[in-house]
PyMOL Python script that loads the backbone (N, CA, C, O; Angstrom):
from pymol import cmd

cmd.read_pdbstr("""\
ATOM      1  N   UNK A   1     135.253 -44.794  63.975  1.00  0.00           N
ATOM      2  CA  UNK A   1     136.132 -44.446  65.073  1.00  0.00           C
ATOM      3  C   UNK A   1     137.583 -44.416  64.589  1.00  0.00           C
ATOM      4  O   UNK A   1     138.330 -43.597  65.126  1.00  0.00           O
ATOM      5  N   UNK A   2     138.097 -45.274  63.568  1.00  0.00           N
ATOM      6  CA  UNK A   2     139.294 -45.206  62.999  1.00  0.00           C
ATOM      7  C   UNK A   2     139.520 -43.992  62.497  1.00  0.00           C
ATOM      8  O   UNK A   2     140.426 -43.326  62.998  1.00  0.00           O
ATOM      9  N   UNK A   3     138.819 -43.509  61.514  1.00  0.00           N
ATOM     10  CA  UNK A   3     138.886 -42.695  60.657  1.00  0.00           C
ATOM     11  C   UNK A   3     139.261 -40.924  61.777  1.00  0.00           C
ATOM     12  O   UNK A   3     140.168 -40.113  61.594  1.00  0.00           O
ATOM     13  N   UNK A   4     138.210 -40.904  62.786  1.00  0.00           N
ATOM     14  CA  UNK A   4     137.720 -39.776  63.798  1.00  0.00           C
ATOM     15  C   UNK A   4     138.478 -39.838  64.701  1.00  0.00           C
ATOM     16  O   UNK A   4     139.128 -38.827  64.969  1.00  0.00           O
ATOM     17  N   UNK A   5     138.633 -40.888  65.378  1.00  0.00           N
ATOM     18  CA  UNK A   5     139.556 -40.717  66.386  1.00  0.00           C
ATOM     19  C   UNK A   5     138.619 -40.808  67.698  1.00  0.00           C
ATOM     20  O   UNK A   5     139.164 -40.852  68.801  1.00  0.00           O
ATOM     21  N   UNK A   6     137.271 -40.836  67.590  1.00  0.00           N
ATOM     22  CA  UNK A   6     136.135 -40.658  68.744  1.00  0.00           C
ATOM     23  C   UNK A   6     135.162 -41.566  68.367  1.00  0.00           C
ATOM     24  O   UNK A   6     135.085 -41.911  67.187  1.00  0.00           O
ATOM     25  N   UNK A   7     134.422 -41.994  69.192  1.00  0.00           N
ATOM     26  CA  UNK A   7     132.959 -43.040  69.094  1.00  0.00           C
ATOM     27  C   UNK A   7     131.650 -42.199  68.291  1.00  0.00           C
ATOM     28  O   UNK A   7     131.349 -41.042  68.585  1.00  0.00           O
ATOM     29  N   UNK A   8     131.121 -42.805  67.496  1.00  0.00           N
ATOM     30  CA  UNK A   8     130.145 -42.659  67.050  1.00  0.00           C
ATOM     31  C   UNK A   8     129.140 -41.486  68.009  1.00  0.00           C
ATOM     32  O   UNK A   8     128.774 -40.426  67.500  1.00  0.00           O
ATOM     33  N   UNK A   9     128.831 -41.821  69.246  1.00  0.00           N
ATOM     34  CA  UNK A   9     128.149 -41.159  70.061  1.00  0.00           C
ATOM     35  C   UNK A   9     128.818 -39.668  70.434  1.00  0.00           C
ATOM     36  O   UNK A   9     128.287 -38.562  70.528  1.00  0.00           O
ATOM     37  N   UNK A  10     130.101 -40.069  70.594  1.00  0.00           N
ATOM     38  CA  UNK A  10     130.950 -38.799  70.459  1.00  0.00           C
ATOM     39  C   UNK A  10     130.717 -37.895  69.217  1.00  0.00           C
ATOM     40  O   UNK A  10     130.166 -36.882  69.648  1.00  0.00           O
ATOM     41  N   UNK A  11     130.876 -37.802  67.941  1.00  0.00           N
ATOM     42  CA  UNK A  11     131.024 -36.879  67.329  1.00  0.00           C
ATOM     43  C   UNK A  11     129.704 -36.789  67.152  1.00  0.00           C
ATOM     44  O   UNK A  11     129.474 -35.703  66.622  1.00  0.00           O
ATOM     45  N   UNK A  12     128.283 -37.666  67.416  1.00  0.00           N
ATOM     46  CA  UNK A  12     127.252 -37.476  66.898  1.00  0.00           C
ATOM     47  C   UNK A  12     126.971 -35.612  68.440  1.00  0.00           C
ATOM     48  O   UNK A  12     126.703 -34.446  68.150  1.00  0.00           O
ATOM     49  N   UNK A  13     127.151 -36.088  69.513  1.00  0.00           N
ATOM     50  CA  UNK A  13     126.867 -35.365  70.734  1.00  0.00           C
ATOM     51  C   UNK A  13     127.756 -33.941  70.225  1.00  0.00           C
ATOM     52  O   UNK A  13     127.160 -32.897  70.487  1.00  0.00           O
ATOM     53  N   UNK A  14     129.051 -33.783  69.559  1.00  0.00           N
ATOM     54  CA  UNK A  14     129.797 -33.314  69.426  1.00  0.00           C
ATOM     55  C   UNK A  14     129.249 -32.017  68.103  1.00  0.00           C
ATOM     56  O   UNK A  14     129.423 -30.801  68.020  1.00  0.00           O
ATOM     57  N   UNK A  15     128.447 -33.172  67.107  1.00  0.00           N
ATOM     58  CA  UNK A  15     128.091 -31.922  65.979  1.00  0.00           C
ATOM     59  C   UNK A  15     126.500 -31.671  66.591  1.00  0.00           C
ATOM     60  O   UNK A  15     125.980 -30.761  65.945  1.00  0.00           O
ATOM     61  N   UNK A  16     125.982 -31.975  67.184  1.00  0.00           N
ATOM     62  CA  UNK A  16     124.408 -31.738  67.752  1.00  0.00           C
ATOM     63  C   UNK A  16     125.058 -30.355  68.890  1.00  0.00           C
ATOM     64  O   UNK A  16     124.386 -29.383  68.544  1.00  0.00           O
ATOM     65  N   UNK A  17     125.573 -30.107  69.498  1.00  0.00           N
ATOM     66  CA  UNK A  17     126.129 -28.996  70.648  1.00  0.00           C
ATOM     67  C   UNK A  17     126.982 -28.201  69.959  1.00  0.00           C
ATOM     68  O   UNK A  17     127.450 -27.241  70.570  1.00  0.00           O
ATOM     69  N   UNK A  18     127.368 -28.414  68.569  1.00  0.00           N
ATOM     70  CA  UNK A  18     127.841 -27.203  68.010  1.00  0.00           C
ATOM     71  C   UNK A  18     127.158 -26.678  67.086  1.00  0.00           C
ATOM     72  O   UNK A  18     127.430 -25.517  66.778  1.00  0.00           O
ATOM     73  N   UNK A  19     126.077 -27.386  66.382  1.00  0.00           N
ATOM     74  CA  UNK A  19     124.946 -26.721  65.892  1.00  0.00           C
ATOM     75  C   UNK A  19     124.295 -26.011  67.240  1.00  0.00           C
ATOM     76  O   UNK A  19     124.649 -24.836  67.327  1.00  0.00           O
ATOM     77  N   UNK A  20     123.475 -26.426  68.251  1.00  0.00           N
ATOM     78  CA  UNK A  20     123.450 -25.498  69.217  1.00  0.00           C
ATOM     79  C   UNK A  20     123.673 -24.588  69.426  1.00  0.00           C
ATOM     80  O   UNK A  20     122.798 -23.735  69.277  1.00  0.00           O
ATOM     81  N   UNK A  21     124.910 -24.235  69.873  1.00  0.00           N
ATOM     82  CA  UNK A  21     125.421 -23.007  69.661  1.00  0.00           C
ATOM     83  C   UNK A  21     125.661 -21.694  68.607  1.00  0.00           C
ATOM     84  O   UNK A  21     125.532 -20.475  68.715  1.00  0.00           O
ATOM     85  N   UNK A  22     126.020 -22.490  67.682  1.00  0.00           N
ATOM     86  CA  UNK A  22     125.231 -21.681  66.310  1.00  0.00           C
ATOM     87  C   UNK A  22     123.783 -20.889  66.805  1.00  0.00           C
ATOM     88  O   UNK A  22     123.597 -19.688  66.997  1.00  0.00           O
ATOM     89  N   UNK A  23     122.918 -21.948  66.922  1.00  0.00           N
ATOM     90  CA  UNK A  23     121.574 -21.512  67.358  1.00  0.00           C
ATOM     91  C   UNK A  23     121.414 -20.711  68.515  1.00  0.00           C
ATOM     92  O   UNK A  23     120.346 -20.099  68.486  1.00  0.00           O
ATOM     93  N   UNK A  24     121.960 -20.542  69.316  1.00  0.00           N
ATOM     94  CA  UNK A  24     122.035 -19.657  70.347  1.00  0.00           C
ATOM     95  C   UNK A  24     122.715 -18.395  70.165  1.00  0.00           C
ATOM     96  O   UNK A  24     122.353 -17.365  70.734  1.00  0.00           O
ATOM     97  N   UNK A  25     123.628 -18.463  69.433  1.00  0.00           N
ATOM     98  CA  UNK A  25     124.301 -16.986  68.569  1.00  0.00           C
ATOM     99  C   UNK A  25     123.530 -16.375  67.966  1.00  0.00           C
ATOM    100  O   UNK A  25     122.954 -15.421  68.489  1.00  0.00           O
ATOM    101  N   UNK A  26     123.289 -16.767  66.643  1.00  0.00           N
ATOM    102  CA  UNK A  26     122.065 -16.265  65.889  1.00  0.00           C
ATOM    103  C   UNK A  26     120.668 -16.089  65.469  1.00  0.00           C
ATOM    104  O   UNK A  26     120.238 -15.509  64.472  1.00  0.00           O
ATOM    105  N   UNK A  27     119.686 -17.032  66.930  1.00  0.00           N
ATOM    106  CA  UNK A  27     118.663 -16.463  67.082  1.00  0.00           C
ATOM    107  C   UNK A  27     118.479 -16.428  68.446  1.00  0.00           C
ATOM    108  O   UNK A  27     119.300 -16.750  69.306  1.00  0.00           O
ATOM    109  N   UNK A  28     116.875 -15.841  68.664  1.00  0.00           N
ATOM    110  CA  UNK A  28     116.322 -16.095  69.977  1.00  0.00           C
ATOM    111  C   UNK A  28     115.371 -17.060  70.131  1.00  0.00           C
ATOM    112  O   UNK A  28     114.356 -17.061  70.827  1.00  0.00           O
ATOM    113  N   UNK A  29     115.683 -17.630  69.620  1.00  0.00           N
ATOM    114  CA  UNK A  29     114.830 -19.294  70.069  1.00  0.00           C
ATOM    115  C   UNK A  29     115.019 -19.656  71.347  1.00  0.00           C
ATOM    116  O   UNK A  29     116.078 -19.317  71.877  1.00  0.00           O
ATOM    117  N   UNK A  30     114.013 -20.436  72.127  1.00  0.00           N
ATOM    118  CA  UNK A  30     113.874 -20.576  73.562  1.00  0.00           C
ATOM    119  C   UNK A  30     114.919 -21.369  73.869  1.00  0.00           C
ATOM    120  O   UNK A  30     115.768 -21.144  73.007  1.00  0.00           O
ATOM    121  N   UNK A  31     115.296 -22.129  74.585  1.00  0.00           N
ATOM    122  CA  UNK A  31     116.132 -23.390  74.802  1.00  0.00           C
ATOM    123  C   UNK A  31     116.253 -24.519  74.451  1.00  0.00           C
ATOM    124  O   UNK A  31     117.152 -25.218  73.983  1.00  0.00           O
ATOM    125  N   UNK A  32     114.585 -24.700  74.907  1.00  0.00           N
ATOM    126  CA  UNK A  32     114.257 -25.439  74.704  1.00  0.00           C
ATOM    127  C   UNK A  32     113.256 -26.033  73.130  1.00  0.00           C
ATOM    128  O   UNK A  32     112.516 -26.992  72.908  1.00  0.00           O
ATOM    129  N   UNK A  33     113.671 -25.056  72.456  1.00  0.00           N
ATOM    130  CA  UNK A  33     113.258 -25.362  70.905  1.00  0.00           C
ATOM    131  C   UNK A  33     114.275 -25.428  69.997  1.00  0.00           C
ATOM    132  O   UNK A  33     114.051 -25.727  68.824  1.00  0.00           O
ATOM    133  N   UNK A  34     115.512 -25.149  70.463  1.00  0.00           N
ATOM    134  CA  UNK A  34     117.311 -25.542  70.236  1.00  0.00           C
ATOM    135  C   UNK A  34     117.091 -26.847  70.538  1.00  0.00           C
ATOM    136  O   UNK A  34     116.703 -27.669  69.707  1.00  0.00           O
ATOM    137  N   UNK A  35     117.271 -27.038  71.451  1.00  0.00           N
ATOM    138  CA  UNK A  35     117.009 -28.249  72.363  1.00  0.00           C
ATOM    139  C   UNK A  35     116.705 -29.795  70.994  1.00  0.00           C
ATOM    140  O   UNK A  35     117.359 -30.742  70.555  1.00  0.00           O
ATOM    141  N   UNK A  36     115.294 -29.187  70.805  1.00  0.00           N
ATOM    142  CA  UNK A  36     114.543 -29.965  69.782  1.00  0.00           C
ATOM    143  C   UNK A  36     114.878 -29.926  68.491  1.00  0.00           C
ATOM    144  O   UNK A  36     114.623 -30.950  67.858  1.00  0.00           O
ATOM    145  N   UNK A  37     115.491 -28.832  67.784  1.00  0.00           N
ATOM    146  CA  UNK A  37     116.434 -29.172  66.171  1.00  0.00           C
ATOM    147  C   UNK A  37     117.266 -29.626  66.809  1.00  0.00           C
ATOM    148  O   UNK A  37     117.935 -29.720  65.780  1.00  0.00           O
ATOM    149  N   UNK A  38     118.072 -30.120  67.735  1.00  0.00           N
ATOM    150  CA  UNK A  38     119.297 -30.485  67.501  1.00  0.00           C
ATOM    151  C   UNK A  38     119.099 -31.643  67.988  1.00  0.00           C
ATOM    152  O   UNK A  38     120.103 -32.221  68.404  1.00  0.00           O
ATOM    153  N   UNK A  39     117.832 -32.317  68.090  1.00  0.00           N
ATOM    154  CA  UNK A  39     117.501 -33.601  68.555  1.00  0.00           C
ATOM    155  C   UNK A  39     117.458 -34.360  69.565  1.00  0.00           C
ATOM    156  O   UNK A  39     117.475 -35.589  69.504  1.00  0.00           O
ATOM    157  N   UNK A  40     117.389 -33.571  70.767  1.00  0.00           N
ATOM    158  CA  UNK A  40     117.266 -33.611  72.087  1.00  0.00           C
ATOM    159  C   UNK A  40     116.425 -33.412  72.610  1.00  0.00           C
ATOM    160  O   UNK A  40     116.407 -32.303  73.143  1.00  0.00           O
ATOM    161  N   UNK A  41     115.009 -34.452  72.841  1.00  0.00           N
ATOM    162  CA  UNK A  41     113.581 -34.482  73.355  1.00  0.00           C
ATOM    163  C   UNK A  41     113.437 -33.625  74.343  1.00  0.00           C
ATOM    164  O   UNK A  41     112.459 -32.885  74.449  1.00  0.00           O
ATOM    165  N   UNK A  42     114.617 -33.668  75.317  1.00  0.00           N
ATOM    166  CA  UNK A  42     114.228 -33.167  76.597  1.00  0.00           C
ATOM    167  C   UNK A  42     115.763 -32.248  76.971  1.00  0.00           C
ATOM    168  O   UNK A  42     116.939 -32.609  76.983  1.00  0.00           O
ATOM    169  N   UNK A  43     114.820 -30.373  77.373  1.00  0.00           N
ATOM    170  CA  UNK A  43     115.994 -29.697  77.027  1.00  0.00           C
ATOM    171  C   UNK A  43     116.723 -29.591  78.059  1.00  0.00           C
ATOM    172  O   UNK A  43     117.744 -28.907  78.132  1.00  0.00           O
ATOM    173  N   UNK A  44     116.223 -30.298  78.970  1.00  0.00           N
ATOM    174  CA  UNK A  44     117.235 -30.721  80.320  1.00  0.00           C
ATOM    175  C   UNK A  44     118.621 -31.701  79.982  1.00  0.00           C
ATOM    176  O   UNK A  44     119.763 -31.241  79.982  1.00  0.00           O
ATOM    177  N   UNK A  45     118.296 -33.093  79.704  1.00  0.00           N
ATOM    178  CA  UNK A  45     119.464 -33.711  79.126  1.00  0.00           C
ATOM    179  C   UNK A  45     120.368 -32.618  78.314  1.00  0.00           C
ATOM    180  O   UNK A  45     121.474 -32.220  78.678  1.00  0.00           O
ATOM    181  N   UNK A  46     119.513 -32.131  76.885  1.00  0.00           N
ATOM    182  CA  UNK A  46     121.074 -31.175  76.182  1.00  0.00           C
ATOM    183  C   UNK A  46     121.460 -29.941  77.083  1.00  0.00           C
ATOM    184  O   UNK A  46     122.546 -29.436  76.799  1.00  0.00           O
ATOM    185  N   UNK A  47     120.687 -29.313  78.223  1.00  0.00           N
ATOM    186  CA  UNK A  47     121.477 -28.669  79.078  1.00  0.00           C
ATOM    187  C   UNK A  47     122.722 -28.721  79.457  1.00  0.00           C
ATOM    188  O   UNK A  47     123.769 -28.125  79.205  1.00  0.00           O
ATOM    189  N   UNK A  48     122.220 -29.917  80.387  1.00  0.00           N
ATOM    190  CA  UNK A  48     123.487 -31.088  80.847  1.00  0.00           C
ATOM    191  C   UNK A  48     124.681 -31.619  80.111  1.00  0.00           C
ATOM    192  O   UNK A  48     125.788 -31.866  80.591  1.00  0.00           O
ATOM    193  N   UNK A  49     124.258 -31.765  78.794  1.00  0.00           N
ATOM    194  CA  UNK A  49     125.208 -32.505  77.906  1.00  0.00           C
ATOM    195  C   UNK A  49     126.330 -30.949  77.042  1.00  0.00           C
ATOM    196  O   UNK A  49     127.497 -31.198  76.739  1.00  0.00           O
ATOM    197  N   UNK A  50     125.764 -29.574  76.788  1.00  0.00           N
ATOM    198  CA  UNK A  50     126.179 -28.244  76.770  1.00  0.00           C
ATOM    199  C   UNK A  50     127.260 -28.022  77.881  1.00  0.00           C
ATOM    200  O   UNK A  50     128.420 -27.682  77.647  1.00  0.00           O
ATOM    201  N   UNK A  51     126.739 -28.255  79.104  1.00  0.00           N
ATOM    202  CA  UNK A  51     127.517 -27.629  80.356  1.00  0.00           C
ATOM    203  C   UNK A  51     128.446 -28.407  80.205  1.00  0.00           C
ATOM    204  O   UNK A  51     129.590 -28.041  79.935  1.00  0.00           O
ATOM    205  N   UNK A  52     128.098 -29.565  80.353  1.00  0.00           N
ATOM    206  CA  UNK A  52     129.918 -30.983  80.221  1.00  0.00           C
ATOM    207  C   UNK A  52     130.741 -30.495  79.101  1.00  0.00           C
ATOM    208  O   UNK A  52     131.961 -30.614  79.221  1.00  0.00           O
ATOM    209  N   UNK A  53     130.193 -29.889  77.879  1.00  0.00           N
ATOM    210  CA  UNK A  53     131.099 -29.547  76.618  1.00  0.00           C
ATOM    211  C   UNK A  53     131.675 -28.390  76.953  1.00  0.00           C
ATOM    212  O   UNK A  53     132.906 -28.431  76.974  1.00  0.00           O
ATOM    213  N   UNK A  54     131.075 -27.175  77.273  1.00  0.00           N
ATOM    214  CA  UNK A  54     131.555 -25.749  77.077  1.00  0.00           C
ATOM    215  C   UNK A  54     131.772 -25.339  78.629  1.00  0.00           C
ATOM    216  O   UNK A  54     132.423 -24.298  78.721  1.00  0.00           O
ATOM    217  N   UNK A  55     131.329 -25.985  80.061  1.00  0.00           N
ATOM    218  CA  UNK A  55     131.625 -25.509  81.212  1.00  0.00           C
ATOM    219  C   UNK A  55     130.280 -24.278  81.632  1.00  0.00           C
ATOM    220  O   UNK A  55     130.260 -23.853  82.787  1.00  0.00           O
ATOM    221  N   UNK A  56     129.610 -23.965  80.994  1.00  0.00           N
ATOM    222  CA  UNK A  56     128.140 -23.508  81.156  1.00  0.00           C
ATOM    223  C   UNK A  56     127.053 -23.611  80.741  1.00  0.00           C
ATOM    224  O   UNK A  56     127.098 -23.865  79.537  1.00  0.00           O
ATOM    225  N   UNK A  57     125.636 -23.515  81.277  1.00  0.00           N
ATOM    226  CA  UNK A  57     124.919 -23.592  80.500  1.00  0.00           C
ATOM    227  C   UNK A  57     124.441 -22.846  78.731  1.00  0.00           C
ATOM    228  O   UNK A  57     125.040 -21.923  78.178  1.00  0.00           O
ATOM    229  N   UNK A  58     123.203 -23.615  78.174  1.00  0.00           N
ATOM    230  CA  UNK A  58     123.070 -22.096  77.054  1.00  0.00           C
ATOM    231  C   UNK A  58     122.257 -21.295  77.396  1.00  0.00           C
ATOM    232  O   UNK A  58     121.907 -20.616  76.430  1.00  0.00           O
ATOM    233  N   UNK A  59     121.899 -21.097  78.062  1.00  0.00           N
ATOM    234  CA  UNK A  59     121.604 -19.590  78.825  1.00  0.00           C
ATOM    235  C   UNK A  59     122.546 -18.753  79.251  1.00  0.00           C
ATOM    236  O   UNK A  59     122.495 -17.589  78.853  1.00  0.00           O
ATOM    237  N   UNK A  60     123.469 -19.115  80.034  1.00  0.00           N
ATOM    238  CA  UNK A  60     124.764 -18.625  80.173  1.00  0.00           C
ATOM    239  C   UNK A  60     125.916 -18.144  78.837  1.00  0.00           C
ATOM    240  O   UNK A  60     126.591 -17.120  78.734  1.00  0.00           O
ATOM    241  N   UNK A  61     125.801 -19.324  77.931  1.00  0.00           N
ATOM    242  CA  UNK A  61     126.677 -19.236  77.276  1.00  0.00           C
ATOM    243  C   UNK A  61     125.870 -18.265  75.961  1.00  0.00           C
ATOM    244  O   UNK A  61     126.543 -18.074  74.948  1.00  0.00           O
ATOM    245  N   UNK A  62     124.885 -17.861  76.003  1.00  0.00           N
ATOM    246  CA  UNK A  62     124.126 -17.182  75.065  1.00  0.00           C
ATOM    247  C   UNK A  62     123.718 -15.553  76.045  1.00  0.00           C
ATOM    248  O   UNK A  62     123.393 -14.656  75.267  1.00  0.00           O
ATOM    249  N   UNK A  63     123.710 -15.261  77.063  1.00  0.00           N
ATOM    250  CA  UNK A  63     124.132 -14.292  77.656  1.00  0.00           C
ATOM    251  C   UNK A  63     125.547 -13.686  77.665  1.00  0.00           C
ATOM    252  O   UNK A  63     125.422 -12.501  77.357  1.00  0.00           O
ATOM    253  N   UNK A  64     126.916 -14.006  77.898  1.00  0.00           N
ATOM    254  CA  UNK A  64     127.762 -14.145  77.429  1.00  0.00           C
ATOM    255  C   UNK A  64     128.330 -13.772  76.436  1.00  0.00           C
ATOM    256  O   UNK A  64     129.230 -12.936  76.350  1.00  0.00           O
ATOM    257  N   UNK A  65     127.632 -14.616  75.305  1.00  0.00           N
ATOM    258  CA  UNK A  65     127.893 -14.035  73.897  1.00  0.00           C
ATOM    259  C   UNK A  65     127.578 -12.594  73.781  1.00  0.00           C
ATOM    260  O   UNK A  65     128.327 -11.719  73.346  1.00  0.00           O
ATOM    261  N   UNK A  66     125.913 -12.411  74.396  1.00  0.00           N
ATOM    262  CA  UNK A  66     125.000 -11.345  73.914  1.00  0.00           C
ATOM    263  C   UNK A  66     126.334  -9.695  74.619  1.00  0.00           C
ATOM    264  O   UNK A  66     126.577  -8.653  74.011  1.00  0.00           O
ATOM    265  N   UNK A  67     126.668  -9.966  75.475  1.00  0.00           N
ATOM    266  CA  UNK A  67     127.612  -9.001  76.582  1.00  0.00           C
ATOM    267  C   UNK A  67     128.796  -8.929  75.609  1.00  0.00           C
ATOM    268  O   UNK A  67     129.342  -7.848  75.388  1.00  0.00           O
ATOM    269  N   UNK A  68     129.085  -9.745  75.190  1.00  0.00           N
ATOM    270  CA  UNK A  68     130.322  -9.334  73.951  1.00  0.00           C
ATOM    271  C   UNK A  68     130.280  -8.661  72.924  1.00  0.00           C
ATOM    272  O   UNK A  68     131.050  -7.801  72.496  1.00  0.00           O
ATOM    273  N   UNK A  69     129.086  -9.194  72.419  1.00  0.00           N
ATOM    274  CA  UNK A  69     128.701  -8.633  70.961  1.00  0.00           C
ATOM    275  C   UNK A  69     127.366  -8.037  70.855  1.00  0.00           C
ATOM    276  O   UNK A  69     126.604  -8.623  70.085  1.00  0.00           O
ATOM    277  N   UNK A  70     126.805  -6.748  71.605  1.00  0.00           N
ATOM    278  CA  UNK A  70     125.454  -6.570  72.151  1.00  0.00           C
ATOM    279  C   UNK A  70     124.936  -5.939  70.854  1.00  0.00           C
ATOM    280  O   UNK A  70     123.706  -5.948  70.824  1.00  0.00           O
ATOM    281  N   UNK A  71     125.543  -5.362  69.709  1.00  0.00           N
ATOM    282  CA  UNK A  71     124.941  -5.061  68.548  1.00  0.00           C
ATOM    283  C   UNK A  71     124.821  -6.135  67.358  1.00  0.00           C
ATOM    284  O   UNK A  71     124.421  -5.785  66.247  1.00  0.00           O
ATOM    285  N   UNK A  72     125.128  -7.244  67.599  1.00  0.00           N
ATOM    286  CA  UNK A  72     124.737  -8.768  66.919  1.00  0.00           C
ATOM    287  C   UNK A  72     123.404  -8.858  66.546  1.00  0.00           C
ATOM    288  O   UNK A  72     122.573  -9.353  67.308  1.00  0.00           O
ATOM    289  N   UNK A  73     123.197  -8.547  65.751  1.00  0.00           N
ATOM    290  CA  UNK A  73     121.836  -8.818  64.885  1.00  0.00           C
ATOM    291  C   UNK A  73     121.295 -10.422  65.099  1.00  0.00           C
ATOM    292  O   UNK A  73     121.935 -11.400  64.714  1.00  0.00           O
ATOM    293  N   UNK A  74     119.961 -10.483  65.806  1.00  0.00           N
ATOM    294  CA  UNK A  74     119.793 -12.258  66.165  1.00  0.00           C
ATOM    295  C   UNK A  74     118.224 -12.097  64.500  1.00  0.00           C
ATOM    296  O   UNK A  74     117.571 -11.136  64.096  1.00  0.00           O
ATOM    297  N   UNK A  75     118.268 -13.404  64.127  1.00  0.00           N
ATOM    298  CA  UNK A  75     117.195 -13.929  63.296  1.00  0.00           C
ATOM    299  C   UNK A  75     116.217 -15.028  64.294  1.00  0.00           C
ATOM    300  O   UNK A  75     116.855 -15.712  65.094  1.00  0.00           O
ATOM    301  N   UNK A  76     114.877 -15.180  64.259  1.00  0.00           N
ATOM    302  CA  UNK A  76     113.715 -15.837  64.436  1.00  0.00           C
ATOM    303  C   UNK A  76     114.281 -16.768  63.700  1.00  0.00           C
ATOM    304  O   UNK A  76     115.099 -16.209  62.969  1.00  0.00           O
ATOM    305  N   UNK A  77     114.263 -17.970  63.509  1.00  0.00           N
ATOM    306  CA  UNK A  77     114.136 -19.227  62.775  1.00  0.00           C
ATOM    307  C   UNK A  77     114.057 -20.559  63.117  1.00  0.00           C
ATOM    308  O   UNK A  77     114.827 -20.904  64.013  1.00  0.00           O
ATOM    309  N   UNK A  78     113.368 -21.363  62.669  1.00  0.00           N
ATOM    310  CA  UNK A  78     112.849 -22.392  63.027  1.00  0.00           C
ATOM    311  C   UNK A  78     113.779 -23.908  62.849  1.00  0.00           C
ATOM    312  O   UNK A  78     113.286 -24.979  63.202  1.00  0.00           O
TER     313      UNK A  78
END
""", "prot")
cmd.dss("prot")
cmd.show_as("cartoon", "prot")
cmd.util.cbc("prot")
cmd.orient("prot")
C-alpha cells in the first residue's frame, strides 16, 4: 500500500477488470468465461464489480466498443 498508494484488494480488483476488458475488446468470449480468467467464480459479482469501475456493464461496454470500431478484428481464445 506504501509503495501503490491503494490496498492490496484494490489493485488486485483493479488489474483483474482491466484484463477484462482487454478480453472483451479482443475476443468474443461469453461473459461469463471473462468472468472466469480473470478469477471471478461468479459472473454476476465481476459484473457488478465492472459497472462500479467503468459506469457500465461488459456487455455494454463491449457493445460500445464494437459501434466504434465495427471493423476490429475479435480472436476466439481461451
Amino acid at each position: 500500500m506504501e509503495h501503490l498508494g491503494i490496498t492490496p484488494k484494490n489493485y488486485l480488483t483493479t488489474y483483474r477488470l482491466t484484463r477484462a476488458r482487454e478480453l472483451l475488446k479482443v475476443t468474443d468470449l461469453p461473459i461469463a468465461s471473462i468472468a472466469e480468467s480473470c478469477g471471478y467464480s461468479d459472473a454476476l459479482v465481476f459484473s457488478k464489480a465492472f459497472r462500479q469501475m467503468y459506469q457500465m456493464t461488459p456487455t455494454a461496454w463491449r457493445k460500445t466498443r464494437n459501434q466504434l470500431h465495427p471493423n476490429h478484428k475479435k480472436k476466439q481464445t481461451a
